[in-house]
N, CA, C and O atoms as a Tinker XYZ file with bonds, in Angstrom:
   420  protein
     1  N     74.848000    5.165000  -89.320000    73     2
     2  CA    73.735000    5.626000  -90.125000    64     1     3
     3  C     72.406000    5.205000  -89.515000    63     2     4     5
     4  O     71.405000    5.921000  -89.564000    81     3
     5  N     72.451000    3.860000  -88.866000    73     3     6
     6  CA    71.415000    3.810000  -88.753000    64     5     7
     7  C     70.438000    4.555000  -86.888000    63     6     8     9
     8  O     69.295000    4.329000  -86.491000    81     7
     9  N     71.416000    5.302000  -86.326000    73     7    10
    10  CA    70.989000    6.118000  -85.458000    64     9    11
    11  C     70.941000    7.512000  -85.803000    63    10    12    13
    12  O     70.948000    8.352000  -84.904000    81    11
    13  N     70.895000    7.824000  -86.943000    73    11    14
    14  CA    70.165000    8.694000  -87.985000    64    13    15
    15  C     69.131000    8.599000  -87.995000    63    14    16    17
    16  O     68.333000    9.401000  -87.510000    81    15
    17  N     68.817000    7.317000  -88.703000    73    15    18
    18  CA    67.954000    6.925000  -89.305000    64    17    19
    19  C     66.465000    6.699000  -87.998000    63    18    20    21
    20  O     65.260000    6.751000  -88.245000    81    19
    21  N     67.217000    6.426000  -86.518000    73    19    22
    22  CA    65.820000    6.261000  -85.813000    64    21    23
    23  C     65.978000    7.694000  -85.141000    63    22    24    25
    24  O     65.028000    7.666000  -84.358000    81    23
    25  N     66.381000    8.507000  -85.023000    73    23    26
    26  CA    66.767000    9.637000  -84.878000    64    25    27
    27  C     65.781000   10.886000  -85.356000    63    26    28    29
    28  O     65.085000   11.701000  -84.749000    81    27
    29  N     66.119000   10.583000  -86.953000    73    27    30
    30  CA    64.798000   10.896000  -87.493000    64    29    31
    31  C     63.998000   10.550000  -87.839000    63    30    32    33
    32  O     63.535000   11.218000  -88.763000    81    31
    33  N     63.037000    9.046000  -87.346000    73    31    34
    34  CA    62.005000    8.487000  -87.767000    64    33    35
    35  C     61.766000    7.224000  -88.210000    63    34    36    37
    36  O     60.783000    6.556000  -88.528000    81    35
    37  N     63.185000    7.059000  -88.126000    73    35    38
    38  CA    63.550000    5.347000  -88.079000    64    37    39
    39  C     63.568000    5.059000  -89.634000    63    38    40    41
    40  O     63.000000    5.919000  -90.307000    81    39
    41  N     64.178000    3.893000  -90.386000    73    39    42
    42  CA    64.620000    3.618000  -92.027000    64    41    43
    43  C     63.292000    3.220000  -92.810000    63    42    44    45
    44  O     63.276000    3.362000  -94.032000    81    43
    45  N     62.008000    2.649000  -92.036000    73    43    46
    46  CA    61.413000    2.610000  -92.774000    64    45    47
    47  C     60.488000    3.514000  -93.822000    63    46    48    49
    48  O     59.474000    3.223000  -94.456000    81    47
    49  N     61.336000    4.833000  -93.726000    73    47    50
    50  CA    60.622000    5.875000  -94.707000    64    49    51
    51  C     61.360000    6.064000  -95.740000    63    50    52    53
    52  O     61.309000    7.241000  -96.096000    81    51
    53  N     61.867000    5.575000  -96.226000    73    51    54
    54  CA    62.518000    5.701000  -97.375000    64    53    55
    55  C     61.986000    5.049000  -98.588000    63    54    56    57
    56  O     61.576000    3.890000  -98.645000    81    55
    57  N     62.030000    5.854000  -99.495000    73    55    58
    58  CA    61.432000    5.566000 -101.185000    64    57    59
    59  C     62.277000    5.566000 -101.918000    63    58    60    61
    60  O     62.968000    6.584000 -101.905000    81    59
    61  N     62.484000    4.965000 -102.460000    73    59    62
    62  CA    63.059000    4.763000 -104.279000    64    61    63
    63  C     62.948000    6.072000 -105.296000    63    62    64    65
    64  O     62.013000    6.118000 -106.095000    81    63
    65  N     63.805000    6.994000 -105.245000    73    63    66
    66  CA    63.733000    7.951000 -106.653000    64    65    67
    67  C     63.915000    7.069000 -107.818000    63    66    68    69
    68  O     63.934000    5.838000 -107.819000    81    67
    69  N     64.047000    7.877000 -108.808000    73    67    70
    70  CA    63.458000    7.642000 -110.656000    64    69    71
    71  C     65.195000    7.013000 -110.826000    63    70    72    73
    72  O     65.310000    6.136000 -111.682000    81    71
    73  N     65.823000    7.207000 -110.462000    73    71    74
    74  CA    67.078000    6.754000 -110.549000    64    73    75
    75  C     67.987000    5.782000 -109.394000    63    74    76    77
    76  O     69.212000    5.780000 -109.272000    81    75
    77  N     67.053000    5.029000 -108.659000    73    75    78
    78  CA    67.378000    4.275000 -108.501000    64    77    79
    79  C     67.811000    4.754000 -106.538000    63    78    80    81
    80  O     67.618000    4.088000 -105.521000    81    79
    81  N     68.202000    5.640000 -106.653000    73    79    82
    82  CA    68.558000    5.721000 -105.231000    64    81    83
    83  C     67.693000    6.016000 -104.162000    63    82    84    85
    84  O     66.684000    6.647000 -104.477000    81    83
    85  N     67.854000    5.672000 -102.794000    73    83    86
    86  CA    67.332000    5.753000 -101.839000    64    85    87
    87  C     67.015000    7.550000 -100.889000    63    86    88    89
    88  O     67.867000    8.023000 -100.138000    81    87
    89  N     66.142000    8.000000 -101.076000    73    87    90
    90  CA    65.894000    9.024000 -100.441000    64    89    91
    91  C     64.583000    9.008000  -99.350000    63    90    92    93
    92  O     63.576000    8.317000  -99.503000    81    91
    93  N     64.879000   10.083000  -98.032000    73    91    94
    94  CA    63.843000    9.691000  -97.281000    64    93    95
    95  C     62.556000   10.863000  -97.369000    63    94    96    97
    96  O     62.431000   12.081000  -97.499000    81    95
    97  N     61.874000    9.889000  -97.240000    73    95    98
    98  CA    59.875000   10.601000  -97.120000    64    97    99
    99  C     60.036000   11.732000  -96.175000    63    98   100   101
   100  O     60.973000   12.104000  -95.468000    81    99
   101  N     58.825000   12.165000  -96.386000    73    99   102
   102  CA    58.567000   14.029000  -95.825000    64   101   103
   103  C     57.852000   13.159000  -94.846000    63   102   104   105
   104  O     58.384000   13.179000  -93.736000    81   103
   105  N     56.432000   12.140000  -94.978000    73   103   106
   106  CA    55.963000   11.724000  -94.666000    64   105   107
   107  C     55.860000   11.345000  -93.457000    63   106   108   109
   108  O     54.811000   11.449000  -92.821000    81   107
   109  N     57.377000   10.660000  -92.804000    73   107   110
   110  CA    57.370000    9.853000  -91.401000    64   109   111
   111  C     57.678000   11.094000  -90.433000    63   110   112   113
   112  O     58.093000   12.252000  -90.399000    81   111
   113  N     57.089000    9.840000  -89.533000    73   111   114
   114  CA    56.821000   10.903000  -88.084000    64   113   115
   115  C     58.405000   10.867000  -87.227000    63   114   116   117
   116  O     59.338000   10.930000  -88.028000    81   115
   117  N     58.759000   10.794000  -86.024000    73   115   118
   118  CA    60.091000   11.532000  -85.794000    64   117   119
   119  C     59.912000   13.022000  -85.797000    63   118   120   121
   120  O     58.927000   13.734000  -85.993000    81   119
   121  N     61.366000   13.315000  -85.478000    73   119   122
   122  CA    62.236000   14.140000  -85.317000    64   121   123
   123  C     62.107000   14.849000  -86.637000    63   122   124   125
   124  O     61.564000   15.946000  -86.512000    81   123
   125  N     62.526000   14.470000  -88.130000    73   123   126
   126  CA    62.457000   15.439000  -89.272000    64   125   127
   127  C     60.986000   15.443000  -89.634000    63   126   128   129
   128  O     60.585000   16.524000  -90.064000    81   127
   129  N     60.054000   14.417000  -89.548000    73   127   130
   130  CA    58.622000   14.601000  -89.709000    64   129   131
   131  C     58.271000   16.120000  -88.716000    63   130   132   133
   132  O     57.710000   16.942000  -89.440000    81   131
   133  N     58.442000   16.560000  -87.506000    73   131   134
   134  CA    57.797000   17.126000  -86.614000    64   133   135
   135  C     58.425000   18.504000  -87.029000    63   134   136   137
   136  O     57.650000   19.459000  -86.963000    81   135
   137  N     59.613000   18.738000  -87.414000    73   135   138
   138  CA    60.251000   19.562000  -88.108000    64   137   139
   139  C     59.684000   19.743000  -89.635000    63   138   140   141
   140  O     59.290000   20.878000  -89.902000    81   139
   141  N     59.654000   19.396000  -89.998000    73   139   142
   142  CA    59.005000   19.697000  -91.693000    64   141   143
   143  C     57.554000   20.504000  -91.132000    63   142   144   145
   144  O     57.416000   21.663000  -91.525000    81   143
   145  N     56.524000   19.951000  -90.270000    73   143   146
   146  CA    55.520000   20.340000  -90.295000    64   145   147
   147  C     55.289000   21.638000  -89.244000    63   146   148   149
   148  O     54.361000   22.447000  -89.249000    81   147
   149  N     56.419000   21.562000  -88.368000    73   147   150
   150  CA    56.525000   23.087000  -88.014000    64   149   151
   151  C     57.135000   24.097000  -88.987000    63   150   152   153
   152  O     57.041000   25.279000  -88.657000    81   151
   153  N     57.721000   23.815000  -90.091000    73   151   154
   154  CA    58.238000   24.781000  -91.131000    64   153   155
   155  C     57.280000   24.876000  -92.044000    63   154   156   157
   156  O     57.620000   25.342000  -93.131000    81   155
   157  N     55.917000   24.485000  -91.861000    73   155   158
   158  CA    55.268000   24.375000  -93.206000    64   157   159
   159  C     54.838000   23.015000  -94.118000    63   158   160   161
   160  O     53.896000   23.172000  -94.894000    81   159
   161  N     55.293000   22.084000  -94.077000    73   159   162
   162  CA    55.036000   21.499000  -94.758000    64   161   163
   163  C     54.272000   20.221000  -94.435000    63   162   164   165
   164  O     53.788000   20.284000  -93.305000    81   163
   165  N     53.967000   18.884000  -95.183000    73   163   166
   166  CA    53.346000   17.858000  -94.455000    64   165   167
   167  C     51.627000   18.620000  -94.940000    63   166   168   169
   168  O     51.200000   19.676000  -95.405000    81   167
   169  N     50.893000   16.778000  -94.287000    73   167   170
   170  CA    49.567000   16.880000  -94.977000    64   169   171
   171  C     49.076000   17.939000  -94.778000    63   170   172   173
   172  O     48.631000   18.522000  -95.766000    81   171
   173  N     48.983000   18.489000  -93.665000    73   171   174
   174  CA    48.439000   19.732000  -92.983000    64   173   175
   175  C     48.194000   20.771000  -93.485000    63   174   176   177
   176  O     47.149000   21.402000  -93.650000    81   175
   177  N     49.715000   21.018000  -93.853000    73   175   178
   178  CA    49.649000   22.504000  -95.040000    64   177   179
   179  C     49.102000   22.165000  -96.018000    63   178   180   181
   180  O     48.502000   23.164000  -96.416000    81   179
   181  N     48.859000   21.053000  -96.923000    73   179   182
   182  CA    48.201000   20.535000  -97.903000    64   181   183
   183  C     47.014000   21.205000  -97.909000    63   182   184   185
   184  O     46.603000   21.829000  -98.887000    81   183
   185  N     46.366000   21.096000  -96.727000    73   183   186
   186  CA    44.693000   21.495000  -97.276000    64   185   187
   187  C     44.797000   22.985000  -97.019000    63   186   188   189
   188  O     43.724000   23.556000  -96.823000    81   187
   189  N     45.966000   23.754000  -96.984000    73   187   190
   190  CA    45.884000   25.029000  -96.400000    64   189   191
   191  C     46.169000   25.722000  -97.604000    63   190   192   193
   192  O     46.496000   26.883000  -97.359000    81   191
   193  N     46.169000   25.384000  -99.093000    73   191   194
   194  CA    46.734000   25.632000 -100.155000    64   193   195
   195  C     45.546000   25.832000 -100.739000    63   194   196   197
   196  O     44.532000   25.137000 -100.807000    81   195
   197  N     45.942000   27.310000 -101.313000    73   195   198
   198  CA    44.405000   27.311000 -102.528000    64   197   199
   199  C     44.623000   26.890000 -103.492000    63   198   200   201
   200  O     45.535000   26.072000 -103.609000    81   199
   201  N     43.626000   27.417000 -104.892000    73   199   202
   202  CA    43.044000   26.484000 -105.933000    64   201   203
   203  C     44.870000   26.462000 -107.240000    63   202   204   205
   204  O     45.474000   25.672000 -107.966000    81   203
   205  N     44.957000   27.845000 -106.783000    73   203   206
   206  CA    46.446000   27.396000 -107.857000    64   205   207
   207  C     46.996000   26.591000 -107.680000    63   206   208   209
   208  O     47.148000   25.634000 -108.439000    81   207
   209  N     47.603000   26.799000 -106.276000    73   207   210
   210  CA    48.463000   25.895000 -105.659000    64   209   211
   211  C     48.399000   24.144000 -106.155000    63   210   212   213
   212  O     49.217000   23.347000 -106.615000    81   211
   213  N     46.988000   24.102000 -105.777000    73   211   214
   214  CA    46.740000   22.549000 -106.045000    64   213   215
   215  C     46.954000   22.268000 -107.639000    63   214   216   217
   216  O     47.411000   21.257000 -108.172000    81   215
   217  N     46.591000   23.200000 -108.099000    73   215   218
   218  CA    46.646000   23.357000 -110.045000    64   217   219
   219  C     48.060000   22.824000 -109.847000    63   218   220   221
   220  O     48.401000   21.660000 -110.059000    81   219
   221  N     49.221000   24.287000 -109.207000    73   219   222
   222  CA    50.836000   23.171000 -110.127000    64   221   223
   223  C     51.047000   22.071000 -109.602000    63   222   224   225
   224  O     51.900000   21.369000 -110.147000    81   223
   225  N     50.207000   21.433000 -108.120000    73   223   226
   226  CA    50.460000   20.280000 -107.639000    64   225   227
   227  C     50.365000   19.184000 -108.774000    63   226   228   229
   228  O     51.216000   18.358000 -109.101000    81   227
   229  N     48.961000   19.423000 -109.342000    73   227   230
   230  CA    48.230000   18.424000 -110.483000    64   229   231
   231  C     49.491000   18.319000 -111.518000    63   230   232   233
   232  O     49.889000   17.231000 -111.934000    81   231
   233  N     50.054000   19.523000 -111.875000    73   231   234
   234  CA    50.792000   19.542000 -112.859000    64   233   235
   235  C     51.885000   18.664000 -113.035000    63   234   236   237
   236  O     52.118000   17.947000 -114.008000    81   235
   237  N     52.713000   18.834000 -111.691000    73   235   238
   238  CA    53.679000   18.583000 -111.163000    64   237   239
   239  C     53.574000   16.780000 -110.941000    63   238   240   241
   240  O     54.442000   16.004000 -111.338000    81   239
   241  N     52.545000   16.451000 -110.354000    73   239   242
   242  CA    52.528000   15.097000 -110.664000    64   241   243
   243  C     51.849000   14.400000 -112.008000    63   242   244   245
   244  O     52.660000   13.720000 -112.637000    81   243
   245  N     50.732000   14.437000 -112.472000    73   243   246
   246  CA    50.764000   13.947000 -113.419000    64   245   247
   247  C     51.139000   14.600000 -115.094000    63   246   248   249
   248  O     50.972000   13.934000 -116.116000    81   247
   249  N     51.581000   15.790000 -115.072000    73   247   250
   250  CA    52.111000   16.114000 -116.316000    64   249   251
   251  C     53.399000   16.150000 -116.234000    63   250   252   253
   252  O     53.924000   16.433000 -117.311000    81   251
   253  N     54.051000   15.991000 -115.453000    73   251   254
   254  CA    55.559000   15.790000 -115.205000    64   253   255
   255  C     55.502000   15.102000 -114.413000    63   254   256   257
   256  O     56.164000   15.542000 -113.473000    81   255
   257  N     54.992000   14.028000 -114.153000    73   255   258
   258  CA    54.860000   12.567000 -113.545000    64   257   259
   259  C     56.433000   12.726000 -112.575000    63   258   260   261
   260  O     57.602000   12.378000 -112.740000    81   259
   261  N     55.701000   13.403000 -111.599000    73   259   262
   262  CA    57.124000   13.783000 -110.158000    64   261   263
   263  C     56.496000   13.057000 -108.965000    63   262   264   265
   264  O     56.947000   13.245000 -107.835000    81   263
   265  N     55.318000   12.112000 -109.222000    73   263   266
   266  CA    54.578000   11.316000 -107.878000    64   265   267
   267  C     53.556000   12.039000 -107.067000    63   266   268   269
   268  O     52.720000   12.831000 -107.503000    81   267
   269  N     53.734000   11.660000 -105.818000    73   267   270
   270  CA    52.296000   12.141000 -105.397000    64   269   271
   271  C     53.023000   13.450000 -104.349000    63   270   272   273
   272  O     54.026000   13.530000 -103.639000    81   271
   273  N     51.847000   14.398000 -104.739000    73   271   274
   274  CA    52.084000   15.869000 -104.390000    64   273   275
   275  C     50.928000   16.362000 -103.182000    63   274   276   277
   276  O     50.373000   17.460000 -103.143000    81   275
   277  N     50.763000   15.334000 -102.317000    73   275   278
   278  CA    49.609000   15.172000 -101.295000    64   277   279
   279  C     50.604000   15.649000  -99.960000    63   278   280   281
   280  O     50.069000   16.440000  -99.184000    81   279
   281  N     51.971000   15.229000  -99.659000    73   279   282
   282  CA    52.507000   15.314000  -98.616000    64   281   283
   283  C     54.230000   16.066000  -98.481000    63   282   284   285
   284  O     55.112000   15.720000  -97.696000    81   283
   285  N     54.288000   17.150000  -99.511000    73   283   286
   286  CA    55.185000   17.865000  -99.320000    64   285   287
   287  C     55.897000   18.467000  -98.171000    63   286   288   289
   288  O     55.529000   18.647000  -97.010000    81   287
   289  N     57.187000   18.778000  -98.876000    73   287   290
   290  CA    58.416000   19.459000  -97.527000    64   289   291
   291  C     57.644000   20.355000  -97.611000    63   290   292   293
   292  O     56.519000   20.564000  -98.064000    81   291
   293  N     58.701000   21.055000  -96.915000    73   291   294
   294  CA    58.215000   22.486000  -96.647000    64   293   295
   295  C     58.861000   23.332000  -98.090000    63   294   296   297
   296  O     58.484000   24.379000  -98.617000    81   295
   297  N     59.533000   22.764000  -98.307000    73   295   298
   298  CA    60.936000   23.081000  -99.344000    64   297   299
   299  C     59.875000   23.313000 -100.445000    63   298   300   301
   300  O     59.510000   24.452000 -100.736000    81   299
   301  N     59.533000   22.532000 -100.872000    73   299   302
   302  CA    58.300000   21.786000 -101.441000    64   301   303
   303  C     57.508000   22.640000 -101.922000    63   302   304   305
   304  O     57.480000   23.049000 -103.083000    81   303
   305  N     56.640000   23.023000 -100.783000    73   303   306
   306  CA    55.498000   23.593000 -100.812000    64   305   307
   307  C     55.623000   25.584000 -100.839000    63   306   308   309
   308  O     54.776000   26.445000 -101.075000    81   307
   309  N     56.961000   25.653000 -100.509000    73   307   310
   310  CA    57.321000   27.119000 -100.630000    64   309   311
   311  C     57.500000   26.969000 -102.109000    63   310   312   313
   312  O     56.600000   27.610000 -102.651000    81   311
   313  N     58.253000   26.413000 -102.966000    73   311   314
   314  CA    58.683000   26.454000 -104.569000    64   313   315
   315  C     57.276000   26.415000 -105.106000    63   314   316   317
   316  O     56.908000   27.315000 -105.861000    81   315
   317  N     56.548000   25.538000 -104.805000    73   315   318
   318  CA    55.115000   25.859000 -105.648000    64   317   319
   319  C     54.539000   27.342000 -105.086000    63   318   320   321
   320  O     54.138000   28.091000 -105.977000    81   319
   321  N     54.472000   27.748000 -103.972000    73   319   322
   322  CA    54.292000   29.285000 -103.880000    64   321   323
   323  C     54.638000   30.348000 -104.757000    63   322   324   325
   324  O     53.929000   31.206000 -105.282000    81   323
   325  N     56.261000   30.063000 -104.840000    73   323   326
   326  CA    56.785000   30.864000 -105.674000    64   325   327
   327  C     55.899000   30.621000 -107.369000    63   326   328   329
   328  O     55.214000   31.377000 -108.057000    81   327
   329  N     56.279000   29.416000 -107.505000    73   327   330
   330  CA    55.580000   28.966000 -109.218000    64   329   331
   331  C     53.852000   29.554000 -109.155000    63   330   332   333
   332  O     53.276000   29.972000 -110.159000    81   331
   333  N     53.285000   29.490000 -107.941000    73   331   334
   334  CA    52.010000   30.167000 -108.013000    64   333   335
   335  C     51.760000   31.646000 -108.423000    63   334   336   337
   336  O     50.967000   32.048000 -109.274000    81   335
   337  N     52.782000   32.525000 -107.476000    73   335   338
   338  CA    52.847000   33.751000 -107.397000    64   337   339
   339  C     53.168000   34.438000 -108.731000    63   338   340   341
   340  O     52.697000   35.499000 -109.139000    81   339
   341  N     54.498000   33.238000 -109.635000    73   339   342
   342  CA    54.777000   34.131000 -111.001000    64   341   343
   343  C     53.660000   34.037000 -111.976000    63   342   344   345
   344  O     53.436000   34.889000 -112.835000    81   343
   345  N     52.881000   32.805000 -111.770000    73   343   346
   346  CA    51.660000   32.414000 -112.728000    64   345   347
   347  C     50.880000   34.033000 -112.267000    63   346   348   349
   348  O     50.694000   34.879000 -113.142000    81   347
   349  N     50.412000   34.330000 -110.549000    73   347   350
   350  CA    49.166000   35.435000 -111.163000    64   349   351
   351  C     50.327000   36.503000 -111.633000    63   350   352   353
   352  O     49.912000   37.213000 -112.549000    81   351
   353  N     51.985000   36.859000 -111.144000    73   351   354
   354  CA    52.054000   38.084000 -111.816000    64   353   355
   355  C     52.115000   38.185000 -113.584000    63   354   356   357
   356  O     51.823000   39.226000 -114.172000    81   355
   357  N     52.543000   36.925000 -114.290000    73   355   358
   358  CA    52.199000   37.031000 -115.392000    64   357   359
   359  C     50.460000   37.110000 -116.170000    63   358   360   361
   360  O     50.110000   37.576000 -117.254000    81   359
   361  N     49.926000   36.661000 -115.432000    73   359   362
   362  CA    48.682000   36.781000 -116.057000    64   361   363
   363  C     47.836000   38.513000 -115.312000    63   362   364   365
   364  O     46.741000   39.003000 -115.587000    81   363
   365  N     48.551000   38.838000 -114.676000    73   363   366
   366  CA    48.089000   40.163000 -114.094000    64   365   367
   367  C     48.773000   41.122000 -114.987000    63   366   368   369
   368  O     48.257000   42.228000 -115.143000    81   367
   369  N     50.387000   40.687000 -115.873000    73   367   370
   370  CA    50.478000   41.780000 -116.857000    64   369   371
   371  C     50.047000   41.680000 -118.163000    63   370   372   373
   372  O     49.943000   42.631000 -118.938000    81   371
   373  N     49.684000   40.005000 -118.515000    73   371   374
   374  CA    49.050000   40.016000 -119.727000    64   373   375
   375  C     47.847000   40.683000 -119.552000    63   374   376   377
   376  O     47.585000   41.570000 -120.364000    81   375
   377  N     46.733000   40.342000 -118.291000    73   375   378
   378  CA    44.925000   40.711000 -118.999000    64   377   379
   379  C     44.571000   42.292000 -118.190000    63   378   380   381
   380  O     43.569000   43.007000 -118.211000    81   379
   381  N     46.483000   42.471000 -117.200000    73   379   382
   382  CA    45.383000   43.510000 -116.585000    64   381   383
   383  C     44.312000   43.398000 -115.138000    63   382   384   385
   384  O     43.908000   44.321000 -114.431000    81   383
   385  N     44.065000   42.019000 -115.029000    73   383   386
   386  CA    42.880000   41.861000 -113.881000    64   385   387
   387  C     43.966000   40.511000 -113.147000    63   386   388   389
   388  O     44.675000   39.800000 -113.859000    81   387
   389  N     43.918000   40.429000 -112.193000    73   387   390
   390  CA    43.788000   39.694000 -111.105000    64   389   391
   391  C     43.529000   38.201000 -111.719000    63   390   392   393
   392  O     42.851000   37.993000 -112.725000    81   391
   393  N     44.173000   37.218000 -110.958000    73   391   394
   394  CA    43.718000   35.688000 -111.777000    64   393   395
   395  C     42.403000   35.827000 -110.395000    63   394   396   397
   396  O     42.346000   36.573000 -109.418000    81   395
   397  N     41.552000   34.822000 -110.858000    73   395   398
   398  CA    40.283000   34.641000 -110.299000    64   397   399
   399  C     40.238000   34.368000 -108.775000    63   398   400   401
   400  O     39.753000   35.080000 -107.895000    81   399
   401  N     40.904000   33.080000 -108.665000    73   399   402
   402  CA    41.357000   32.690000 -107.829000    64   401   403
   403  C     41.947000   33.065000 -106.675000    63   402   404   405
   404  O     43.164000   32.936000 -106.808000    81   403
   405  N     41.504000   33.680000 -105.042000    73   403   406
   406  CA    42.505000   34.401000 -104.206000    64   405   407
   407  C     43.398000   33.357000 -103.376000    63   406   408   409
   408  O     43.109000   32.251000 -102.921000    81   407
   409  N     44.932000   34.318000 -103.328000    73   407   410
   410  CA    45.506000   33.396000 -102.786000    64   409   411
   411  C     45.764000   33.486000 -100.988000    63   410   412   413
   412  O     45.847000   34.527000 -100.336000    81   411
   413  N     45.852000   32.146000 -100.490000    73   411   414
   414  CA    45.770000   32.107000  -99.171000    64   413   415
   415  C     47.432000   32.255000  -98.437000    63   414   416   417
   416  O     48.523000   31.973000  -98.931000    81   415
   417  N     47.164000   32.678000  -97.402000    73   415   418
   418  CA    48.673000   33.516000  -97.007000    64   417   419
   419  C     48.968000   32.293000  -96.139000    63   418   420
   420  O     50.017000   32.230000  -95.497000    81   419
């Protein structure tokens, strides 16, 4: 395990989930760090996210207290796409108009 572990970025990236077990960060650099951020994800794409986006981020961490939403997978950051995209098509069949906000591709 532990030539896994430097493999992809070595053990010190690992955090504590809500239940106790050990899972590893998007965060560290390596092999799965350099991979996440060629698929999308990582700080990078962070600032590449418009104003919804950051909205279900907010949501996602402090109204469903899921931690900090600054350094997502890629996994990650595609599911809030999706959760972005159904927010404008529902509000595009309730009012009719476009949510305000344009989204970035």
């Amino acid at each position: 395990m532990d030539f896994v572990n430097k493999l992809s970025g070595g053990g010190d990236n690992n955090t504590e989930n809500v239940s106790g077990q050990q899972q590893e960060s998007s965060s560290g650099g390596g092999l799965m760090g350099k991979l996440n951020s060629m698929a999308g994800g990582g700080k990078e794409s962070e600032k590449n996210e418009d104003y919804l986006d950051k909205g279900v981020d907010a949501v996602q961490q402090y109204g469903f207290k899921q931690g900090d939403q600054s350094n997502e997978s890629a996994v990650e950051q595609a599911k809030d796409e999706q959760i972005s995209d159904y927010i404008r098509k529902g509000y595009k069949s309730a009012t009719g108009n476009d949510v305000p906000v344009q989204d970035k591709s």
